[in-house]
C-alpha positions in Angstrom: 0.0 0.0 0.0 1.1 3.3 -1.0 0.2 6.2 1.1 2.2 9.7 0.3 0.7 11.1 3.6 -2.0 11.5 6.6 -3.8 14.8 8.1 -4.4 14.1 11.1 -7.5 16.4 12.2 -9.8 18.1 9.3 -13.3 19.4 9.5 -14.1 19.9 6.4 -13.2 16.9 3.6 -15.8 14.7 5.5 -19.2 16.4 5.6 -20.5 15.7 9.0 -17.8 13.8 11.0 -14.8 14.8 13.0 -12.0 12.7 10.4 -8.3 12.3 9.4 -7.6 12.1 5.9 -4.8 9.8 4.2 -3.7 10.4 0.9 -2.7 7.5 -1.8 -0.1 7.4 -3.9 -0.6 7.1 -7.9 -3.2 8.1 -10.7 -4.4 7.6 -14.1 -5.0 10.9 -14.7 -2.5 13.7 -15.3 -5.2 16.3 -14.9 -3.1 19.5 -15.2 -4.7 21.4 -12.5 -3.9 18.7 -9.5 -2.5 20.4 -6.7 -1.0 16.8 -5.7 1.9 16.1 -8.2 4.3 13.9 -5.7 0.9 11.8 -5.0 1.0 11.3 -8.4 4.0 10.7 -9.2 4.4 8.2 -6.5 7.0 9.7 -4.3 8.2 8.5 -0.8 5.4 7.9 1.7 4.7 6.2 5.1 4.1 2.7 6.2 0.4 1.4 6.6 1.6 0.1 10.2 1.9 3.8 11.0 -1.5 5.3 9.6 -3.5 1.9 11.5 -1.1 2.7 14.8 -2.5 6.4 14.6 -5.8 5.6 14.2 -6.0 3.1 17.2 -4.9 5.8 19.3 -7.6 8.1 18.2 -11.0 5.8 18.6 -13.2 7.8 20.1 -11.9 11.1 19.1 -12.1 10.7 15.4 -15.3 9.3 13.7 -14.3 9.9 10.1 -11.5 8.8 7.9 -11.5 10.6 4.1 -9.3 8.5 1.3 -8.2 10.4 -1.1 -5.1 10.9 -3.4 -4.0 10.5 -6.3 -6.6 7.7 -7.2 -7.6 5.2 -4.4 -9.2 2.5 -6.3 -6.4 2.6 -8.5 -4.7 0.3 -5.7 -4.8 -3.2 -5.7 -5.0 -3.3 -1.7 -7.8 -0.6 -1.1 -10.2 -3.4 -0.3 -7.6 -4.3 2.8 -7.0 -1.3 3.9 -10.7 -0.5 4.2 -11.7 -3.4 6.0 -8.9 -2.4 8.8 -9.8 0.9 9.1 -14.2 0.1 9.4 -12.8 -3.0 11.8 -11.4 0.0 13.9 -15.4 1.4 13.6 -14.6 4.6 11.5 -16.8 5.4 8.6 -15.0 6.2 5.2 -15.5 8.6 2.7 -13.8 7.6 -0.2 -12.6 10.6 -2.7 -12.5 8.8 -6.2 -11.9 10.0 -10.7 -15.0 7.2 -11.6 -12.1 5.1 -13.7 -13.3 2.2 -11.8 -16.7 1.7 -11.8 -16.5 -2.2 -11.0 -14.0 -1.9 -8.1 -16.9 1.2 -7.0 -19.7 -1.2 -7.4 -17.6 -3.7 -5.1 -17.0 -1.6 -2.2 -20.1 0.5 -1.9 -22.1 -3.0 -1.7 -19.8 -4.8 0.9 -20.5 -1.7 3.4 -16.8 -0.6 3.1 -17.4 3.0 1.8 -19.8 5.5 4.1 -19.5 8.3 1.3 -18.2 9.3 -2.2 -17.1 11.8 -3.6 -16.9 11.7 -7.1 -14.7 14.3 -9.8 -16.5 15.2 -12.4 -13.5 16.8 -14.7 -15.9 18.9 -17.6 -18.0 18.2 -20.2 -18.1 14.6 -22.3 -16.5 16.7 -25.4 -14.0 18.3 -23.1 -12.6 15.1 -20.8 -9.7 14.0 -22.2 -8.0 17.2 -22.7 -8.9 18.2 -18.6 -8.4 15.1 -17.3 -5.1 14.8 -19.2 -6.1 11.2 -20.1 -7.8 9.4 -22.8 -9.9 6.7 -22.9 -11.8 6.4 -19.4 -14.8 8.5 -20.3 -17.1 5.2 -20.6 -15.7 4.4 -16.9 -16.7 7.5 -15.9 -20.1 7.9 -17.0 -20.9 4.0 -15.7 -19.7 5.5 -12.4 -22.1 8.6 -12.4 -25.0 6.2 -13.2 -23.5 4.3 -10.0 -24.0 6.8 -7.8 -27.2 8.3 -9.1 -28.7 5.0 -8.0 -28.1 6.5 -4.4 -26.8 3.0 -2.7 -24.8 5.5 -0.8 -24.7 9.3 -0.1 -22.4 10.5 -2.6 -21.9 14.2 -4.1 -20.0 15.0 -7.3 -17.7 17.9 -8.0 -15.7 20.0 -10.4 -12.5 22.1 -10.0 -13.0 25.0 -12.4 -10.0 26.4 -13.5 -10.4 29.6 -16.0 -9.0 28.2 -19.3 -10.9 24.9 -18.9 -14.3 25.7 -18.1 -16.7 28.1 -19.4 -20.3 28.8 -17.7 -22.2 26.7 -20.8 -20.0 24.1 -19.9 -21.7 23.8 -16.4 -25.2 23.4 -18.6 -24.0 20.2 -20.3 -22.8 19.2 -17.0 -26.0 19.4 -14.9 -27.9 17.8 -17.9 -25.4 14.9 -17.3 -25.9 14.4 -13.5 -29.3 15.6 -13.6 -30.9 14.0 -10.5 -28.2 14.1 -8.4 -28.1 14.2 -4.9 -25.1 17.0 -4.9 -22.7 18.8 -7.3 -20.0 21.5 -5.9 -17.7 23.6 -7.9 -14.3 23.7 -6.3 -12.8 26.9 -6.8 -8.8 25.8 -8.1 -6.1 26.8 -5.8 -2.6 26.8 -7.3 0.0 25.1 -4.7 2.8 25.5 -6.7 3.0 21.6 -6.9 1.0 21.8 -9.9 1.4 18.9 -12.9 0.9 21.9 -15.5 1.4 25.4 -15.9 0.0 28.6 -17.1 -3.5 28.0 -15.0 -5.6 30.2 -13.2 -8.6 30.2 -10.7 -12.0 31.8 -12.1 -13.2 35.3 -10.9 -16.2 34.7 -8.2 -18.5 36.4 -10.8 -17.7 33.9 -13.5 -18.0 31.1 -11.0 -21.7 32.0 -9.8 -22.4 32.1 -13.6 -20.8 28.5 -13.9 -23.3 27.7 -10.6 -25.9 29.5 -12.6 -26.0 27.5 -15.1 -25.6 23.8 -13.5 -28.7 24.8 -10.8 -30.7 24.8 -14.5 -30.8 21.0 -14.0 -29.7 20.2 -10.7 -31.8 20.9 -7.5 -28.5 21.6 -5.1 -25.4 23.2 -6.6 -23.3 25.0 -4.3 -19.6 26.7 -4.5 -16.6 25.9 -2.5 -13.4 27.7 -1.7 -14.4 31.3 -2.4 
């Protein structure tokens, strides 16, 4: 198991529940935006002893653990990892791309997964190019039609960045997870650990138009990070 690191105390990436987060190493996607390039790339990390030795400790004080990364499922040993952590009575929101809608199904139906958040990069005709991947946009959409079945509470999301979104973009969007439980638009942060360059965050006008325009179809759209 890969993990590139652990916050230990957050408030915020598990709606509802006092949780750490651990991040995963690796991804399929080279999304230019992602403010995570070592979890990427796969750089050093820390030992699952360590992350399961922490979270002993903190029974009772912790409810929630978030897994995010890089791309969980993209690890062969997720299924392990969650069964330790739910054996220690946490419940798990899992932070996931949709590239593996199978390994998805699997999880959510054994119990192991208490939340998802799913990324939804842009638009069908845009994916590739924001996702800096080709190919998984089949995956993805099986994924959305996953969670839409609402076998667990789930919310999807977009980062917009200002060159790779525009408000109608956000139209096509909501059409495509019409019915959703959730949808939030991220605003982008740059870290300056970015995997491209030349990016920037939208203005807070053109994001409420974005949010205009996907609350045409969807019945909760809300904003994050402005």
């Amino acid at each position: 198991m890969r993990i590139g690191g652990l916050q230990k105390l957050t408030l915020l990436d598990f709606p509802g529940h006092v949780a750490c987060t651990i991040f995963l190493q690796g991804c399929n996607f080279h999304c230019p935006f992602c403010h995570n390039a070592s979890l990427v790339l796969g750089q050093e990390g820390i030992a699952e002893d360590e992350v399961l030795s922490f979270l002993k400790k903190r029974q009772g004080l912790l409810d929630g653990v978030a897994i995010t990364g890089g791309e969980p499922l993209l690890s062969a040993e997720i299924d392990t990892l969650l069964e330790k952590i739910k054996a220690l009575g946490y419940r798990v929101k899992l932070d996931t791309n949709g590239s593996f809608p199978e390994k998805l199904r699997s999880l959510i139906k054994r119990g192991l997964v208490d939340y998802v958040a799913m990324d939804v990069k842009n638009t069908r005709e845009k994916y590739d190019r924001t996702a800096g991947a080709s190919g998984f946009l089949p995956a993805v959409e099986e994924s959305v039609a996953l969670l839409k079945q609402g076998l667990v509470p789930y919310e999807f999301r977009t980062t917009v960045v200002d060159e790779l979104h525009e408000p109608e973009d956000f139209s096509s969007i909501g059409q495509w997870l019409e019915g959703a439980q959730a949808y939030f638009l991220q605003a982008f942060v740059d870290s300056g650990n970015l995997l491209g360059s030349g990016l920037h965050a939208a203005t807070k006008e053109k994001m409420e138009l974005c949010r205009a325009e996907a609350a045409k179809h969807l019945k909760k759209v809300e904003i994050r990070g402005l």
